[in-house]
N, C-alpha and C positions, 0 to 999 in steps of 0.2 A: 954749628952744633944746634940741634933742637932745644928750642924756647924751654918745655917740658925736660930734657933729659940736664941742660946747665941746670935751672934752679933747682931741682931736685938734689944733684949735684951740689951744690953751693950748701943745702940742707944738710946733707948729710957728713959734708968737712967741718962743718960748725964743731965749734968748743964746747960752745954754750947748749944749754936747754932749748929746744926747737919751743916756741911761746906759740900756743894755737885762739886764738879767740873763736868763741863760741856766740854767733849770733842770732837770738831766739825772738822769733815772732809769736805776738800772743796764737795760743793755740796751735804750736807745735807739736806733732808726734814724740810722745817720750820715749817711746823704743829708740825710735832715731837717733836722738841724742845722747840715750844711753851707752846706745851699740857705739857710737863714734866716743864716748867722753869714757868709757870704762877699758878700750881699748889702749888707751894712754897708759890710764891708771896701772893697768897689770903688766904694758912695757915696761914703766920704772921700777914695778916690783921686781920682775924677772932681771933686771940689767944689775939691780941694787944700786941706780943711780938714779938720777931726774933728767932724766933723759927727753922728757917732756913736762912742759906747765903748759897752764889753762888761764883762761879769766873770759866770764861771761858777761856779755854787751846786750843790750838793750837800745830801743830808740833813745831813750830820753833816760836812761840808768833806774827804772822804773822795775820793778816787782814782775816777772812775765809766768803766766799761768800755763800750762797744757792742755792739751784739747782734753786731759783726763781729769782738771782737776788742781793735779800739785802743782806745782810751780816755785822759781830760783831767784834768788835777790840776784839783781844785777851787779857785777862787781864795778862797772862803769856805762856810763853812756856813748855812744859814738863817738862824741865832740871830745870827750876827754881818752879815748879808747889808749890802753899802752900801747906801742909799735909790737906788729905781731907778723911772725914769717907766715903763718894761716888763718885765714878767716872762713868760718863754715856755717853757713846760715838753715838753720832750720825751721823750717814752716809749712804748715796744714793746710787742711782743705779751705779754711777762712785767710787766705796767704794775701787776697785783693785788698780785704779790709785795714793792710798794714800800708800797702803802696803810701810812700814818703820821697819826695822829691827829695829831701834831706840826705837818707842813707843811699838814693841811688848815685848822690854825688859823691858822699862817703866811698860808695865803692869804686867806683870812678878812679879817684884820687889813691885812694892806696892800691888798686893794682898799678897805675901809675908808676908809684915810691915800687915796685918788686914785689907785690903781695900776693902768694899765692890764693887764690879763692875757690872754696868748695859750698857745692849746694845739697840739699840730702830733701829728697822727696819733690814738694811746689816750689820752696824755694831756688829753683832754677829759673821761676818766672822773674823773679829780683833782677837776675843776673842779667836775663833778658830784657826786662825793661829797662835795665841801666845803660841799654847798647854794647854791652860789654861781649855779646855770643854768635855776632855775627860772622857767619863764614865757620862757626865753631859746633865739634860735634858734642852734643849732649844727652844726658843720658833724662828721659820724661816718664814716672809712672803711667803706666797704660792704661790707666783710667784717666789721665792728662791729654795725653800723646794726641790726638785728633785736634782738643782747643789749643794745644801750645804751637802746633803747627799751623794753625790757622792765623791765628794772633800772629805771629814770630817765623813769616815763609824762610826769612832769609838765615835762620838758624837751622844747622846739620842735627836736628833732632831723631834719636834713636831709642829705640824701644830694648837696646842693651839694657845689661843692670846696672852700669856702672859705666863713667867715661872719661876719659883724660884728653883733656886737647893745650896743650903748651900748660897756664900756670892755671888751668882749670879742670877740675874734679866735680863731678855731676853724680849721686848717688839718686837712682828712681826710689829709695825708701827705704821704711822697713829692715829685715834682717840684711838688704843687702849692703847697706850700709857700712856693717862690719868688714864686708871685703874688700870694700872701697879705702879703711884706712885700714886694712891690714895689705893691702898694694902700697900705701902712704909710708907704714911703717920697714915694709920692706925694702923703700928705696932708702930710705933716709937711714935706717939701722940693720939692714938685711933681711935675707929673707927666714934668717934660721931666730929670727926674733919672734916674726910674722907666725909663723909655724908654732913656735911654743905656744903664745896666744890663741892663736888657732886654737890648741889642744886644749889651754884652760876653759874655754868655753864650751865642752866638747863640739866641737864647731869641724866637722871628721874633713872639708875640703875647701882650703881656699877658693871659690869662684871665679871665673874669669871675666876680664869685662863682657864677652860676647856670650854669656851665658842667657839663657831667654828666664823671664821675667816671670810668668806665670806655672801655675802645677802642669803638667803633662795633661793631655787627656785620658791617658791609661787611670793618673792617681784622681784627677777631678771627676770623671763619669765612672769610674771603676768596674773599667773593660780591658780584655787582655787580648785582643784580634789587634793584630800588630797592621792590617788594613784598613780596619775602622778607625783606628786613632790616627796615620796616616791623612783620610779625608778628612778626616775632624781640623788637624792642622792646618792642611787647605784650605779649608769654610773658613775658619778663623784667621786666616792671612790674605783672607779675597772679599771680608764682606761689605768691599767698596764696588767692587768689580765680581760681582756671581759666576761663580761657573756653573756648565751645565751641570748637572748630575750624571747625564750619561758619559761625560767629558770624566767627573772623577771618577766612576766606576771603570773605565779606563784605563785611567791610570794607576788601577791597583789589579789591572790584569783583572776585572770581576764582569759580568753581564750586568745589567741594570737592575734585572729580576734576583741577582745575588745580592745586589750591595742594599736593595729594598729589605729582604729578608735578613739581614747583615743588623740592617739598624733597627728592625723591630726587635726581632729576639735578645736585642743588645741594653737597645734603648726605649724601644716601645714606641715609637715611632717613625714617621716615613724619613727619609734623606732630606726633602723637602720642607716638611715641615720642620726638622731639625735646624736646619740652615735657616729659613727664619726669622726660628725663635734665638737664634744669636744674633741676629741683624737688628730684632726687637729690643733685646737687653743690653746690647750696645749702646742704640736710639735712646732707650732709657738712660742710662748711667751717663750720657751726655746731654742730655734736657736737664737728670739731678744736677749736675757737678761744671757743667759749662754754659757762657752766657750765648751760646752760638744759638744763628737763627735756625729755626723748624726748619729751614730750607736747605741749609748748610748739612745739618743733620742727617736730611731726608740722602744728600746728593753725598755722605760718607757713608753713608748704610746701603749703598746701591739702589736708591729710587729716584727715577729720570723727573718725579714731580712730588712735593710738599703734599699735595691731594692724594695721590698714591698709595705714598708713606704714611698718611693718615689714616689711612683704611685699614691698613695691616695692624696700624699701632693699636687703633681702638679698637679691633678684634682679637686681638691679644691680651691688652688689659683694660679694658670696657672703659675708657677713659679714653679725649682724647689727648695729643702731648702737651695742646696748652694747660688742659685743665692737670697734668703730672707737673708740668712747674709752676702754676700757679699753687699747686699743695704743696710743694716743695716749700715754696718762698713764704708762704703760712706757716710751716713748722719750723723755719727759720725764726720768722718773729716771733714765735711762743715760744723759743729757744728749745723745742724739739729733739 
């Protein structure tokens, strides 16, 4: 029997209240934790029984703030943590600045003891640096997904929203959180639990794990050529590996001379320069948010050299990428 389908299994014959701990890194997403801790809350409403408890853990049972501000007393610290059937660690873009040989032994040890463990958003890097996700698929915000793969080759990292591999749960963040423990609560109390919750949230569709991560391009550019948005997904799932342009216009049955005229009247610019300017704010959003080198960078953005990728970058935003993470890591220290 699957690893994943017994403990689930074993979850949901319990007597007792399923006990979830909540483990919060300074500067966790509050949505995150919300969408996971209020999903609880409105299964025991709906059951009119406690069908779930909570208690939230900390390194050191210390005061933990969010990345917005409020923040939850801790009801304990690791060392003393109550025995819990889940543990679900959430943490933000600052998730480095918590690394604790301590808790990565913590989790070590209680998946051990039969613990099931879930991560929502960065905190899948915990998981991962505990050794705990090797050989396992995971679910990586895609604003992650390039440094977590690089860091973590030997990790099954996916750009799913959500992911289950035996006693592990991987939420990429955000609202999709919610589906993650309305999967959770569906095996453990069914799925017509699931579903009522669902409703109270007006929350119109459970998501599947294999649901893609980002807005469409129809709803992000707001275009309706069901061929343009088509390439668009292409450029956005190639811009390690470029395709030609004459290659995608191609593959949407179009001339070159169509798909040119396709993307101005659409978007106001060439196919080329389109394609690019994604390759740019990719390059971007990983010089802000990951330690990877210029070169590493240049060679996931599809450029055969650091020089290359240099050129393109400073001509896009008149800056080159050292001088973007050297102003990054300024606005850090002025707490920005």
């Amino acid at each position: 029997m699957p690893e994943q389908t017994y403990s689930l299994k074993q979850l949901a014959q319990s007597r007792r209240p399923i006990r979830i701990g909540f483990y919060l890194v300074p500067d966790f997403p509050l949505m995150t934790f919300a969408a996971a801790l209020d999903s609880l809350r409105q299964g025991n409403r709906l059951t009119k029984r406690k069908a779930f408890e909570w208690v939230v853990l900390s390194a050191d049972g210390a005061h933990v703030k969010s990345s917005s501000g409020l923040g939850f007393d801790a009801d304990a610290p690791i060392a003393r943590a109550p025995r819990c059937d889940i543990i679900i660690l959430c943490a933000g873009i600052n998730y480095a600045d918590a690394y604790d040989t301590n808790v990565f032994a913590w989790l070590r040890r209680i998946y051990s003891e039969g613990c099931v463990l879930g991560a929502v958003s960065t905190a899948v890097f915990f998981l991962a640096k505990a050794g705990l996700l090797e050989g396992r698929r995971c679910a990586v915000h895609w604003e992650s997904l390039a440094s977590f793969r690089s860091e973590f080759p030997n990790c099954l990292a996916t750009d799913d929203i959500f992911a289950i591999d035996g006693r592990f749960l991987t939420s990429s963040g955000g609202t999709v959180t919610l589906d993650m423990m309305l999967y959770l609560i569906a095996a453990v109390e069914g799925r017509e639990l699931a579903s009522l919750i669902s409703d109270q949230f007006n929350h119109a569709r459970i998501r599947r794990q294999d649901d893609v991560q980002r807005m469409s391009p129809e709803d992000r550019f707001g275009i309706k050529n069901t061929k343009l948005a088509f390439v668009i997904r292409r450029m956005e799932g190639s811009l390690g590996e470029p395709v030609e342009i004459s290659d995608l216009a191609d593959s949407v049955a179009l001339s070159l001379r169509q798909l040119e005229r396709l993307f101005h009247s659409n978007l106001g610019k060439s196919p080329s320069k389109f394609y690019i300017e994604l390759r740019m704010q990719r390059a971007r959003e990983l010089l802000v948010y990951t330690e990877l080198a210029i070169s590493q960078i240049a060679e996931i953005c599809g450029y055969q050299s650091a020089s290359h990728f240099s050129r393109f970058y400073r001509e896009r935003f008149r800056e080159s990428p050292a001088a973007t993470r050297k102003e990054e890591k300024r606005r850090e220290m002025l707490g920005a």
